[in-house]
LORO-457658 format. One record per residue (C-alpha): residue number from 1; residue in one letter; x, z, y. Coordinates in steps of 0.02 Angstrom, whole numbers, plus 50000, padded with zeros to 5 digits. Layout:
+-----+------+-------+-------+-------+
: pos : code :     u :     w :     v :
+-----+------+-------+-------+-------+
: NUM :    A :     X :     Z :     Y :
...
+-----+------+-------+-------+-------+
// end
This chain:
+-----+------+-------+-------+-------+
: pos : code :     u :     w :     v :
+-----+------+-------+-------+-------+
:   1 :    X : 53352 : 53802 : 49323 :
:   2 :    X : 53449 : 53948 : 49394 :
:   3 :    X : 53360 : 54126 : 49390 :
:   4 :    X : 53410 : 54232 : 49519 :
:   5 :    X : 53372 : 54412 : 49532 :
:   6 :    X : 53310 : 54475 : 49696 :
:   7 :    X : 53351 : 54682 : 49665 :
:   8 :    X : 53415 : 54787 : 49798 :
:   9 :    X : 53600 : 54785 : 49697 :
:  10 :    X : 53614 : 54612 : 49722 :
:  11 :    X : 53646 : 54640 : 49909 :
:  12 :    X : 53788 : 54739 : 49872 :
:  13 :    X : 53944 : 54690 : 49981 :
:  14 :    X : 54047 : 54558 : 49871 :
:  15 :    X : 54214 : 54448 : 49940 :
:  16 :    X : 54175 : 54305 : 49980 :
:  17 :    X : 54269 : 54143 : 49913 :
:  18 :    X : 54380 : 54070 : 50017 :
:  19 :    X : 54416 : 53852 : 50049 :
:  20 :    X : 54571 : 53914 : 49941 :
:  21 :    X : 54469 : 53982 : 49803 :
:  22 :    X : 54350 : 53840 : 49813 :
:  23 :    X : 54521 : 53726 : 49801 :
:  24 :    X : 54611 : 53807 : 49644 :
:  25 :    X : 54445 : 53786 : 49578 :
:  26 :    X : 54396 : 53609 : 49593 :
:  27 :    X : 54551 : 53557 : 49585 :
:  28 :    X : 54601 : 53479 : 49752 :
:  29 :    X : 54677 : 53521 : 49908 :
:  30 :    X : 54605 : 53628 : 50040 :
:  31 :    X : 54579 : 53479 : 50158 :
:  32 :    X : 54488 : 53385 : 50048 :
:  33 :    X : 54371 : 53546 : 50014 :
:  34 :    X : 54351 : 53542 : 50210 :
:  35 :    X : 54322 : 53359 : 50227 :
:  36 :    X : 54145 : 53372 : 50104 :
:  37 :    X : 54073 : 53538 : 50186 :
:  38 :    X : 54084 : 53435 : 50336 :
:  39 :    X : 54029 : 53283 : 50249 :
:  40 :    X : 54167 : 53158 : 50286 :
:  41 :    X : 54146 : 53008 : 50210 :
:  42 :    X : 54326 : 52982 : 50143 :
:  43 :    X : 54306 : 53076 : 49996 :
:  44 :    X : 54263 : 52994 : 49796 :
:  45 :    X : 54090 : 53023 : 49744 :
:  46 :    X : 54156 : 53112 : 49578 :
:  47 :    X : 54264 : 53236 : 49667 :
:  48 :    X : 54135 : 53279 : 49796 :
:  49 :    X : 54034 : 53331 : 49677 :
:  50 :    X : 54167 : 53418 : 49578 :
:  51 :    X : 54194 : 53511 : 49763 :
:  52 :    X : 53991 : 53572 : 49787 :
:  53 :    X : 54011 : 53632 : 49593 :
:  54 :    X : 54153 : 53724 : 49645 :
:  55 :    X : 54062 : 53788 : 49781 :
:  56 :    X : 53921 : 53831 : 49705 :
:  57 :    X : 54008 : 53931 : 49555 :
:  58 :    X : 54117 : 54013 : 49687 :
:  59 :    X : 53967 : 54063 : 49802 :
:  60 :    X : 54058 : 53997 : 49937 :
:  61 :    X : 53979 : 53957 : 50111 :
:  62 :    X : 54078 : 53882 : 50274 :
:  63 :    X : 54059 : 53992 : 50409 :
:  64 :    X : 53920 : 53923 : 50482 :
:  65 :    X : 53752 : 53894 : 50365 :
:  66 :    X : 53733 : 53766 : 50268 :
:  67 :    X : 53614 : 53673 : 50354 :
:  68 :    X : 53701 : 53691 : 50523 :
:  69 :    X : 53852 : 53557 : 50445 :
:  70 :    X : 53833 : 53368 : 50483 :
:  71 :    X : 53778 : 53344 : 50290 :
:  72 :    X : 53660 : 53502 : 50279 :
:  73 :    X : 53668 : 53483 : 50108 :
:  74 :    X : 53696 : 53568 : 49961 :
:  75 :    X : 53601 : 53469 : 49847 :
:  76 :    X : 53503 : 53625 : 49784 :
:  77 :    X : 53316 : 53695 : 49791 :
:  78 :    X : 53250 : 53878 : 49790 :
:  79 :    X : 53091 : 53900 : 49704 :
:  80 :    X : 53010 : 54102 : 49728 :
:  81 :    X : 52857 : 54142 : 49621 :
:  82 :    X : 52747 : 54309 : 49589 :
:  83 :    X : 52693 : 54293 : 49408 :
:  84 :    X : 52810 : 54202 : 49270 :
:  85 :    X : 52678 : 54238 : 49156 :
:  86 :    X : 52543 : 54104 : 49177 :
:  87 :    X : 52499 : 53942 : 49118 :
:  88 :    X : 52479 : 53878 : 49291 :
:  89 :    X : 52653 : 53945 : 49367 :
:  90 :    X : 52752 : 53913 : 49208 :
:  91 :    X : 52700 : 53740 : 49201 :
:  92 :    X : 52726 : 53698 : 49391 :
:  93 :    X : 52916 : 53781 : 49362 :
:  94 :    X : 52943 : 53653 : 49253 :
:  95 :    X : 52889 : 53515 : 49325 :
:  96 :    X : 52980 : 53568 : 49504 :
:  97 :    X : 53147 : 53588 : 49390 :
:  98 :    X : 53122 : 53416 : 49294 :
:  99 :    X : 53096 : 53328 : 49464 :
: 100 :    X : 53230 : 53418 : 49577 :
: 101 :    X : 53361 : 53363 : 49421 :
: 102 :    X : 53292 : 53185 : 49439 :
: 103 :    X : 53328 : 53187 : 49629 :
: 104 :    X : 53483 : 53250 : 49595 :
: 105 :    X : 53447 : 53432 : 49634 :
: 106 :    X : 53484 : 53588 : 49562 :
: 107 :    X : 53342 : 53722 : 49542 :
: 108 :    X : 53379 : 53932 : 49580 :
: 109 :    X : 53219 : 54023 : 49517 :
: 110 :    X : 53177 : 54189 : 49607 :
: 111 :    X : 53049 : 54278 : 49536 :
: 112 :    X : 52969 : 54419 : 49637 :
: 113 :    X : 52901 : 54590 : 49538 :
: 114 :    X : 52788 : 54643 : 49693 :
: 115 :    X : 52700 : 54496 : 49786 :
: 116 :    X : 52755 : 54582 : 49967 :
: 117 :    X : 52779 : 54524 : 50141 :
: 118 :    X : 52970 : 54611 : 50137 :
: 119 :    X : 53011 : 54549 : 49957 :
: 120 :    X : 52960 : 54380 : 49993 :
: 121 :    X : 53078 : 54383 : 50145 :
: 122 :    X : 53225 : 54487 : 50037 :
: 123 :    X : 53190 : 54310 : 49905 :
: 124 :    X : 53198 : 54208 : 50065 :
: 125 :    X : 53355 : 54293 : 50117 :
: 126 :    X : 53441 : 54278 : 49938 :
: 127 :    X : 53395 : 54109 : 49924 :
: 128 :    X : 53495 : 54059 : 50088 :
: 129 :    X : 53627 : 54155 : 50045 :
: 130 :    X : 53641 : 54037 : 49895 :
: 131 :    X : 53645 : 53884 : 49997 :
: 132 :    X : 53493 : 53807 : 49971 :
: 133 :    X : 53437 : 53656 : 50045 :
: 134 :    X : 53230 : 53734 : 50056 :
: 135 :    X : 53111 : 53833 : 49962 :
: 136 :    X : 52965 : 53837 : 49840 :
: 137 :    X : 52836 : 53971 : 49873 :
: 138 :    X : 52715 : 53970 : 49703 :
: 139 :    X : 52608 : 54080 : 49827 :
: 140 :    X : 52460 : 54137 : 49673 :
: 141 :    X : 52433 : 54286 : 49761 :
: 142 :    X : 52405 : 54337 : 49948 :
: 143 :    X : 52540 : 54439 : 50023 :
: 144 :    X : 52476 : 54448 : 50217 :
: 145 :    X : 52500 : 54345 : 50365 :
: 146 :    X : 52586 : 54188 : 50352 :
: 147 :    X : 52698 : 54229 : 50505 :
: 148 :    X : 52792 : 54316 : 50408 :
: 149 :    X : 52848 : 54166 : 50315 :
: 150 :    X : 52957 : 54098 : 50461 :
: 151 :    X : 53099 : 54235 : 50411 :
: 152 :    X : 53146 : 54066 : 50317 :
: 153 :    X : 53240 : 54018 : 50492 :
: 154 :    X : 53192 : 53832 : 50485 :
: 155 :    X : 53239 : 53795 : 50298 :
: 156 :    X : 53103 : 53690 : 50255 :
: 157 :    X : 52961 : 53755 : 50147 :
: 158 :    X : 52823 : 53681 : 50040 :
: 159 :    X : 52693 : 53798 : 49960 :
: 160 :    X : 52605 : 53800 : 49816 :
: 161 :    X : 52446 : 53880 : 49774 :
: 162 :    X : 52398 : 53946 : 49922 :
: 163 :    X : 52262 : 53953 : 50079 :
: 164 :    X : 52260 : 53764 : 50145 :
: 165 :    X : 52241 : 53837 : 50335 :
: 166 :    X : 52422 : 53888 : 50350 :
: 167 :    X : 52522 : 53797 : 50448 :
: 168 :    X : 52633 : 53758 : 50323 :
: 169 :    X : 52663 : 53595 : 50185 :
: 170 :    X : 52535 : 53616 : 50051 :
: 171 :    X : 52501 : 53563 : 49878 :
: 172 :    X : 52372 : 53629 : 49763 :
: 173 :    X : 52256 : 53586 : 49616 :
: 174 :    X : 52064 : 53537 : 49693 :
: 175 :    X : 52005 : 53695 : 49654 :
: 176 :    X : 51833 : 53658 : 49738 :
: 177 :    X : 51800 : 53498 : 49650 :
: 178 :    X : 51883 : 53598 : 49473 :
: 179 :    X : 51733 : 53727 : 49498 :
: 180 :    X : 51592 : 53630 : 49565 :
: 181 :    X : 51613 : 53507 : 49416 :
: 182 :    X : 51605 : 53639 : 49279 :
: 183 :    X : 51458 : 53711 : 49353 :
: 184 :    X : 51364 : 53552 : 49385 :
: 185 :    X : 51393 : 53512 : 49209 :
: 186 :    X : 51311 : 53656 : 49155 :
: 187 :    X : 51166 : 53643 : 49292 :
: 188 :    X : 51155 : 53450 : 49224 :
: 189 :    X : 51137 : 53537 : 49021 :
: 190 :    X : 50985 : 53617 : 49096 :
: 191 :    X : 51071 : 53811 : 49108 :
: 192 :    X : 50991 : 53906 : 49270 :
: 193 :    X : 51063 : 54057 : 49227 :
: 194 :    X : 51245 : 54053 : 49254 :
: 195 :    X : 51370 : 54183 : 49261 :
: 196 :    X : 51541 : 54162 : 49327 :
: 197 :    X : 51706 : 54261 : 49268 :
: 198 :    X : 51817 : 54271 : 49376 :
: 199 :    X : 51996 : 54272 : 49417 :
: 200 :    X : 52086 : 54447 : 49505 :
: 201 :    X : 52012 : 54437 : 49707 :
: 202 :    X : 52185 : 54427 : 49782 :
: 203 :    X : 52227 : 54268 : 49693 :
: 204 :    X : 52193 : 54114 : 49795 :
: 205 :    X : 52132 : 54012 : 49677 :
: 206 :    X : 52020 : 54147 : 49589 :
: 207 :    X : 51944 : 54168 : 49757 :
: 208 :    X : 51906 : 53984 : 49791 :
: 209 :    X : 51825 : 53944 : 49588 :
: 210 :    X : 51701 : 54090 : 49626 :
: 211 :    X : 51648 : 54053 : 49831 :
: 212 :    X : 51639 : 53865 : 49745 :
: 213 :    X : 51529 : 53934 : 49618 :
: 214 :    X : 51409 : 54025 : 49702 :
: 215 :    X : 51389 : 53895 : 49848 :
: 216 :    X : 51342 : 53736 : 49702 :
: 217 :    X : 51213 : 53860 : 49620 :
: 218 :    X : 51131 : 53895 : 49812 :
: 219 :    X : 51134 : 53691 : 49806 :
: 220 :    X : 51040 : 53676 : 49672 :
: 221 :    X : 50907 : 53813 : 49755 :
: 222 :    X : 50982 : 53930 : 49613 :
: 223 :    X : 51026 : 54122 : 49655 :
: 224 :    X : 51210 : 54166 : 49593 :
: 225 :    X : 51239 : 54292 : 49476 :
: 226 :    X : 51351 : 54457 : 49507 :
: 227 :    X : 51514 : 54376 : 49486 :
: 228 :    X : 51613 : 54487 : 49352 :
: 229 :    X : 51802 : 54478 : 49398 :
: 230 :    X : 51934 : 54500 : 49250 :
: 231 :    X : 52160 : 54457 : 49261 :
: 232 :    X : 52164 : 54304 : 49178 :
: 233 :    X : 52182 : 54398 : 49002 :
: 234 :    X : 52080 : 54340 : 48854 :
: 235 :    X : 52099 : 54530 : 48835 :
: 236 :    X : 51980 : 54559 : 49022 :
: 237 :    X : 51878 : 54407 : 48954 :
: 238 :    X : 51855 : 54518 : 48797 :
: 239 :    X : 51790 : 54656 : 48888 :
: 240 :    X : 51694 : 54557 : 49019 :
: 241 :    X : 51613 : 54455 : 48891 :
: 242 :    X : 51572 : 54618 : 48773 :
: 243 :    X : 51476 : 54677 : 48950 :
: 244 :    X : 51371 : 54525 : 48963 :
: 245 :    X : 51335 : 54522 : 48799 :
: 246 :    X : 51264 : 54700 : 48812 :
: 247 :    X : 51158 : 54641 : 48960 :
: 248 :    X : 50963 : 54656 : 48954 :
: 249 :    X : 50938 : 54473 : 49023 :
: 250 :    X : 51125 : 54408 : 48967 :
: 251 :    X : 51161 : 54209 : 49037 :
: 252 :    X : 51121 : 54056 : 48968 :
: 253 :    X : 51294 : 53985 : 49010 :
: 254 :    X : 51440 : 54070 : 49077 :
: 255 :    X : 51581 : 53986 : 49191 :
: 256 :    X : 51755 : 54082 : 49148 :
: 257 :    X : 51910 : 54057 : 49286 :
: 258 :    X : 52038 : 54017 : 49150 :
: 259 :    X : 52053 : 53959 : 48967 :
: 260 :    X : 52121 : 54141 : 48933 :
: 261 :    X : 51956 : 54232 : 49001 :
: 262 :    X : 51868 : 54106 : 48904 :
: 263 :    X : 51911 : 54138 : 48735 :
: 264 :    X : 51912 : 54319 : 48766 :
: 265 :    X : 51721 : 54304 : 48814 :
: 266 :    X : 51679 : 54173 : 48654 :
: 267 :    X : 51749 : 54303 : 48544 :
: 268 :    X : 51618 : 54448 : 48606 :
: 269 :    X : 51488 : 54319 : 48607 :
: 270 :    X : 51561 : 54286 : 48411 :
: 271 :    X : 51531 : 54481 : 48391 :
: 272 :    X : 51366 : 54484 : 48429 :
: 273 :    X : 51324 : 54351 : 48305 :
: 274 :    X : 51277 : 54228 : 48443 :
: 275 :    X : 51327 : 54029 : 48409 :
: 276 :    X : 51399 : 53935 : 48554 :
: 277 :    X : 51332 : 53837 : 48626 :
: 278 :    X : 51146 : 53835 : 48554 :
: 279 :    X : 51136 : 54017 : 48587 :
: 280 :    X : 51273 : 54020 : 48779 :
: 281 :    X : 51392 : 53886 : 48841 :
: 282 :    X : 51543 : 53922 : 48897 :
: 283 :    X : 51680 : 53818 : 49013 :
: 284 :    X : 51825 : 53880 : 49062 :
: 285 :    X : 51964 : 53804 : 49196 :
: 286 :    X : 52129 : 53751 : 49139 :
: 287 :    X : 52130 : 53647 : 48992 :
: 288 :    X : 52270 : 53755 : 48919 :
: 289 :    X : 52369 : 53658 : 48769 :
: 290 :    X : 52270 : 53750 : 48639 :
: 291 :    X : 52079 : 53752 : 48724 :
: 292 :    X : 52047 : 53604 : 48605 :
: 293 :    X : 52077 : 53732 : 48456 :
: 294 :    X : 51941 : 53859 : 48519 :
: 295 :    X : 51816 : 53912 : 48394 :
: 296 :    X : 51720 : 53786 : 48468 :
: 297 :    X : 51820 : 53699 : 48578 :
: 298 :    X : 51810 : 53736 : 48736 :
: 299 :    X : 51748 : 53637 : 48874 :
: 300 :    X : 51859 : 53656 : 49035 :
: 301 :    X : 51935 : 53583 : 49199 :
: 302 :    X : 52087 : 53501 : 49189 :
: 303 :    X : 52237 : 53527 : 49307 :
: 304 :    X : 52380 : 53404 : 49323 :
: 305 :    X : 52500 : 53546 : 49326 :
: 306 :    X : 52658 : 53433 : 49311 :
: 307 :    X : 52590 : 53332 : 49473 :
: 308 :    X : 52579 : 53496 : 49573 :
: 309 :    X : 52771 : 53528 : 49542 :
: 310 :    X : 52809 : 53352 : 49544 :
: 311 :    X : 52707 : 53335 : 49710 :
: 312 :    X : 52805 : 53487 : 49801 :
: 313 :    X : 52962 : 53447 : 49753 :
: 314 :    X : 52940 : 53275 : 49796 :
: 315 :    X : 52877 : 53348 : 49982 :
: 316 :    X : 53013 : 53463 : 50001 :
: 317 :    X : 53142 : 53318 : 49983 :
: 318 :    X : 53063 : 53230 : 50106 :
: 319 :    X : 53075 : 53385 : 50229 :
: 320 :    X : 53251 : 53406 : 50188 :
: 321 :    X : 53283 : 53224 : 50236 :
: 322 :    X : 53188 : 53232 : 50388 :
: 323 :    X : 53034 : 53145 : 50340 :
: 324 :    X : 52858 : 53155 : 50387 :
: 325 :    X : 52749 : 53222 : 50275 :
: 326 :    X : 52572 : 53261 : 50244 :
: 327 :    X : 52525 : 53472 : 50280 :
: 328 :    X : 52391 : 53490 : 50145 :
: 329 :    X : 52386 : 53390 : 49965 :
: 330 :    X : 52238 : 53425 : 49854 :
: 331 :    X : 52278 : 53382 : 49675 :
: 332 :    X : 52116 : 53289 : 49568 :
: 333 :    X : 52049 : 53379 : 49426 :
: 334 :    X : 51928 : 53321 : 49291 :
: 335 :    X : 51801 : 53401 : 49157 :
: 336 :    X : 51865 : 53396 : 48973 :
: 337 :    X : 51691 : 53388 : 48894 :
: 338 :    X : 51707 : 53480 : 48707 :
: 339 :    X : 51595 : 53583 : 48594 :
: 340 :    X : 51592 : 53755 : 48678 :
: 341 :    X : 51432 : 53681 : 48797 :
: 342 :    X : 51267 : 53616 : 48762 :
: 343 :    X : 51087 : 53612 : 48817 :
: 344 :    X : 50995 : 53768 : 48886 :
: 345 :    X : 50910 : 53858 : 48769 :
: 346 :    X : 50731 : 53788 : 48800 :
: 347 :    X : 50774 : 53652 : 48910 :
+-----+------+-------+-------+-------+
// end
């Protein structure tokens, strides 16, 4: 996977290659360099491809875009994303990467600092600049209306992560049926009171865990707690969980957004000298690689990351070939019962 960078500098006027350049390069004359970028048929597979390398390398572009040329291909993705940091994000980038290669596509990455309406577009812009075929939005974060999003000028688009009324291709984890099964685990373990940590409020799936955990609790004729929001830290768990430990009526169980928040609220539970779970439970909401090595371990909703990316890129290929797909794809999840929950103190 290519990473781009999407600062101002890299607008900076450059010369552009020319169907010369492109055929010193690849090693072939300038009418066979004409005959793939308008994807003529009389050309060898192995120097075709030895051409779009060329071109690629080169950062050449025919006149018109791309996608306006009989083949409209390039045989390459764009992937933009907010936060390179998280579990979630850095396991969908691989997955989109590993499948792209397997359809024989190559991956640019652009990751975006400040999760804006006009730096999503500038990432938009760079991306077709770089001849991509369409775009991955990893959208974990809102960034305003989705009309904004059509400064793509018809490349096609599948988003990840994101509010499922846009009118846009979407794939996501089942965030609704992630939450509502850790929380009707612990309403099944006998806990009433229930606390949920939760995610930053301008992530989309943050947002979505805590409306799904207050609506199961008024289904079970229980009143929510104050939902306590952290960043996804351990660090924000930490404090959070140092909070509710200080409480005058602390939980029974809590209900943390990620595995991160998690173990940052075990350890101020450990602190206090309480024992999970006879004294609180705790699930979290990833089932991160090392949740099983909690002390205990932790009890958490699974998400097929590698689906998600598999899933979009999968979806955007389709687009690119024309295809119908389906707008909205919800992801399964399932509970990873451990040792961090138990039965209710009393119950």
């Amino acid at each position: 996977m290519t990473i781009a960078s999407n600062s101002s500098s890299e607008f900076a006027p450059r010369v552009r290659a020319s169907i010369n350049d492109v055929a010193v390069h690849a090693g072939v004359s300038a009418q066979t360099v004409s005959r793939v970028a308008n994807a003529q048929n009389n050309v060898r597979p192995a120097t075709r491809d030895r051409v779009l390398a060329s071109m690629r390398e080169l950062g050449y572009r025919p006149n018109s875009a791309a996608r306006n040329l009989k083949s409209g291909r390039f045989r390459s993705i764009g992937v933009v994303t907010f936060n390179l940091e998280t579990l979630g994000n850095e396991r969908t980038l691989d997955a989109i990467a590993e499948a792209a290669a397997a359809a024989g596509y190559t991956t640019t990455l652009l990751p975006v600092a400040d999760p804006t309406q006009l730096e999503v577009a500038g990432a938009f812009g760079r991306l077709e600049e770089q001849a991509v075929d369409g775009i991955i939005l990893i959208m974990s974060a809102e960034i305003g209306s989705p009309d904004e999003l059509k400064l793509t000028a018809g490349l096609p688009l599948v988003i990840v992560d994101s509010d499922a009324t846009q009118p846009y291709t979407i794939v996501d984890t089942d965030q609704e049926q992630g939450a509502r099964l850790a929380v009707e685990h612990l309403l099944g373990l006998g806990h009433r009171d229930i606390l949920h940590v939760a995610g930053p409020a301008s992530s989309f799936s943050a947002r979505r865990r805590a409306d799904t955990y207050r609506r199961t609790m008024e289904a079970a004729d229980l009143p929510a707690l104050p939902v306590l929001v952290g960043n996804w830290t351990a660090t924000s768990g930490l404090a959070l969980g140092r909070e509710i430990a200080a409480s005058d009526r602390p939980p029974t169980a809590v209900f943390a957004a990620n595995d991160q928040m998690a173990l940052g609220v075990m350890h101020a539970f450990h602190e206090r000298g309480w024992s999970i779970p006879e004294h609180i439970s705790v699930v979290g909401f990833d089932d991160a690689d090392d949740s099983i090595s909690y002390w205990p371990s932790l009890t958490t909703v699974h998400q097929n990351f590698d689906e998600v990316g598999q899933r979009a890129t999968t979806l955007l290929v389709s687009l690119i070939d024309g295809e119908p797909v389906p707008k909205n794809k919800l992801i399964p999840t399932h509970l990873v019962v451990r040792d961090s929950t138990g039965p209710a103190r009393g119950a």
